[in-house]
Backbone bond lengths (Angstrom), bond angles and torsions (degrees), N, CA, C in turn:
res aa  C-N    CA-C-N  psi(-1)  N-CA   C-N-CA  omega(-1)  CA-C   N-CA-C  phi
1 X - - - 1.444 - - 1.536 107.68 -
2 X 1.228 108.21 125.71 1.864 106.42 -176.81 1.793 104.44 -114.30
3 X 0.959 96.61 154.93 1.531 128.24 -167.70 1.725 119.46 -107.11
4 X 0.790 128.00 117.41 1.759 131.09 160.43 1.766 101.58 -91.51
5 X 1.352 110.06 113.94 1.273 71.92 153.21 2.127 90.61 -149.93
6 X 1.803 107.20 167.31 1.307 99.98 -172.74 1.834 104.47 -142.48
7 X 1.429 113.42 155.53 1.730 98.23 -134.83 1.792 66.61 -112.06
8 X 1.513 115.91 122.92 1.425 117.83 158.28 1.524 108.74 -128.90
9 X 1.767 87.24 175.96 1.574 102.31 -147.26 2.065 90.63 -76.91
10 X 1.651 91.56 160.62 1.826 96.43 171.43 1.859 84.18 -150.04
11 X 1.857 84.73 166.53 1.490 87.56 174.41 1.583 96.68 -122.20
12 X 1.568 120.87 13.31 1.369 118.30 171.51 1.854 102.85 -83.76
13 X 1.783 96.09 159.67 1.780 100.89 165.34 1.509 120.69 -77.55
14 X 1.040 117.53 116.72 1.636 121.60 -179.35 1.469 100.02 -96.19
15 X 0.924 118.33 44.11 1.955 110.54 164.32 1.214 105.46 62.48
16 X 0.986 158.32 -75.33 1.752 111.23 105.17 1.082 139.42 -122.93
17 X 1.213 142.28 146.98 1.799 138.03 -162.36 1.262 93.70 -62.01
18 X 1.875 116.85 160.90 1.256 114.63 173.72 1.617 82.98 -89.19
19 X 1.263 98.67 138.82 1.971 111.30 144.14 1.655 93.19 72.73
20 X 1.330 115.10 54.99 1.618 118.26 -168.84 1.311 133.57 73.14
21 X 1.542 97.99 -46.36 1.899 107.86 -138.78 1.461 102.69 -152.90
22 X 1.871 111.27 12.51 1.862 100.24 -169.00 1.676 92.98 -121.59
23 X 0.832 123.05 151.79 1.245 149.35 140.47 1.823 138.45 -72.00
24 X 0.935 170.04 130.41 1.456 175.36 113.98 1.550 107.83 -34.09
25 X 1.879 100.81 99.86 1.854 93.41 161.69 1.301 96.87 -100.92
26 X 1.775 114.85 -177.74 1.027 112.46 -174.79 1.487 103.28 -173.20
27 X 1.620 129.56 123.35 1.212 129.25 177.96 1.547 120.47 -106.93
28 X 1.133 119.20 113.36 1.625 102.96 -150.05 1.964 85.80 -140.67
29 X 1.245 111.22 -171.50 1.444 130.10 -174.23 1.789 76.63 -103.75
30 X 1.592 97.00 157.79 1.565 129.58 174.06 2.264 97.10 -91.47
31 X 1.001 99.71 -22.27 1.848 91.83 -176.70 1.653 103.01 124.72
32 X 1.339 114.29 167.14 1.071 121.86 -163.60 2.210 105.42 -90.88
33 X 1.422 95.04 9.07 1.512 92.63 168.60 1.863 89.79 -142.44
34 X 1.324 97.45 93.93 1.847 87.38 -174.42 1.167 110.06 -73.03
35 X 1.972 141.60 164.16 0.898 148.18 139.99 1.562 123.08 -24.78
36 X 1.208 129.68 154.75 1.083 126.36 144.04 1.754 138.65 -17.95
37 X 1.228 107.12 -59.00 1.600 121.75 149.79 1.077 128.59 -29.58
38 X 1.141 125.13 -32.62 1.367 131.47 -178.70 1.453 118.26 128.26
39 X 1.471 131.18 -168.80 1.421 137.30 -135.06 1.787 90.00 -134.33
40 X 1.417 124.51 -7.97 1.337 114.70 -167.07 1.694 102.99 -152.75
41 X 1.383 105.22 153.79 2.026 104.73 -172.02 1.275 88.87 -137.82
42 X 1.428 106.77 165.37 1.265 128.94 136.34 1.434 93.04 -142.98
43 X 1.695 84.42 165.45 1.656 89.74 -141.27 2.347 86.12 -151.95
44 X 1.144 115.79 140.78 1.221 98.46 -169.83 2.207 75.49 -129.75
45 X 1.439 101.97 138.55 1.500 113.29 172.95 1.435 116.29 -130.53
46 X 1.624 110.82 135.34 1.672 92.31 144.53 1.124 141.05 -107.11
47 X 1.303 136.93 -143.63 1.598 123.45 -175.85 1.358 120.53 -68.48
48 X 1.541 122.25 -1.19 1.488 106.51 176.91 1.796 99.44 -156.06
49 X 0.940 139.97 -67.30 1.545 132.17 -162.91 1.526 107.97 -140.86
50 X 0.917 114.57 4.38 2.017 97.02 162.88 1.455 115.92 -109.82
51 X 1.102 138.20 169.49 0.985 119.91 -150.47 1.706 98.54 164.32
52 X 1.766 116.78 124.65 1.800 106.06 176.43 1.858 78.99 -116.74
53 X 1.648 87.76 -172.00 1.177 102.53 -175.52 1.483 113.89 171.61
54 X 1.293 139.91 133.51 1.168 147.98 174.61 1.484 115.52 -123.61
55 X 1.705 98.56 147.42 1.996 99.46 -169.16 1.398 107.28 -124.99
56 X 1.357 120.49 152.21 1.627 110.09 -151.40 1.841 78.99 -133.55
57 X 1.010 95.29 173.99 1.981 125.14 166.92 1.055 101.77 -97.02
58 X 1.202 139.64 -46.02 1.432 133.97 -137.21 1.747 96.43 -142.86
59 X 1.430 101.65 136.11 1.632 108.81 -171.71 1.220 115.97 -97.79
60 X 1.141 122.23 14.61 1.343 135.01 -174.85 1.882 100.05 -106.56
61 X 1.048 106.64 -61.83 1.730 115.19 174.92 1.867 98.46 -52.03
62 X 1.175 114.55 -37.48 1.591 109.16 -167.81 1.247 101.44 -73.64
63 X 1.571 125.03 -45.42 1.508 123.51 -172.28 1.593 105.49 -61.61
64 X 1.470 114.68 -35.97 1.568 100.14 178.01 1.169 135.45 -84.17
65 X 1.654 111.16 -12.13 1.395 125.87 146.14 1.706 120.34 -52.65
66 X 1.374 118.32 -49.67 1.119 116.58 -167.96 1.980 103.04 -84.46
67 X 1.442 117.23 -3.26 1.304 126.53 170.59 1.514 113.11 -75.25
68 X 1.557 119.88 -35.84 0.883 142.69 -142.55 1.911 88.90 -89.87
69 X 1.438 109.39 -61.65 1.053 106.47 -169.48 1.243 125.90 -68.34
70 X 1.346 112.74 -29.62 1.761 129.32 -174.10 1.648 78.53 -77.86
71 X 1.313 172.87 -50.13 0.761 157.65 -144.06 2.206 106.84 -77.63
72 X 1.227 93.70 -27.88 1.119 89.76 -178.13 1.268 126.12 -55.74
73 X 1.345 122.77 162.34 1.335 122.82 179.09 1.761 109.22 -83.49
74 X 1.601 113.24 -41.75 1.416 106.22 -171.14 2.370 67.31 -154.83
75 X 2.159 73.83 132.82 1.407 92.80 173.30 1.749 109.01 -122.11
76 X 1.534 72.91 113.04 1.883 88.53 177.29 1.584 114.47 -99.04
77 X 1.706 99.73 148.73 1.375 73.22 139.53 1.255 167.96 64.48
78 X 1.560 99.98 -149.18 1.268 125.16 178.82 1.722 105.08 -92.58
79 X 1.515 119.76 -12.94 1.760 98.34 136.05 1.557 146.13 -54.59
80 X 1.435 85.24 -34.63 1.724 91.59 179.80 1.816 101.03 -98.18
81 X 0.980 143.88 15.92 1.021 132.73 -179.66 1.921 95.07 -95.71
82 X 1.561 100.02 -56.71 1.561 99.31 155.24 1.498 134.27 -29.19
83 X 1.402 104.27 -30.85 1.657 115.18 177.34 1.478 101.74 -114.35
84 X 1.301 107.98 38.38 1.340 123.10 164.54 1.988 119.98 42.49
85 X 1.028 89.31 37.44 1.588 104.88 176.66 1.479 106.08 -91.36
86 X 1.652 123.67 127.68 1.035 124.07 145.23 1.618 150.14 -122.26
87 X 1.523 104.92 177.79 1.947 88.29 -175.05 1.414 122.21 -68.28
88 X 1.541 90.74 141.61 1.765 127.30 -144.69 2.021 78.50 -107.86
């Protein structure tokens, strides 16, 4: 199972940010028997236990979700809660 994932800046506390101020997204497969949720995540982490994340059916809708967010300038939050991501 392979992984994208790309570490951008937030000004929220992630339990703790890596390196102050970064975050970990990440678009990856759910496993070869997925959940209910679906077959695909993105998933936003910080350096130790918090963590949102949303799971898609379709890998095409997930890549533009997970485009969407790495695009951001500062990922909060209450941005991704808007993009309907929750705690993981």
């Amino acid at each position: 199972m392979k992984t994208c994932s790309v570490y951008k800046k937030t000004s929220d506390n992630w339990c703790p940010n890596y390196n102050y101020d970064f975050v970990m997204v990440s678009f990856c497969q759910t496993g070869p028997n997925p959940p209910i949720n679906g077959e695909w995540r993105v998933c936003v982490w910080g350096a130790d236990d918090f963590g949102m994340e949303r799971d898609f059916k379709n890998k095409d809708e997930a890549w533009q979700v997970f485009i969407e967010v790495i695009s951001l300038d500062n990922v909060t939050i209450d941005e991704l809660k808007l993009l309907e991501f929750i705690s993981a």
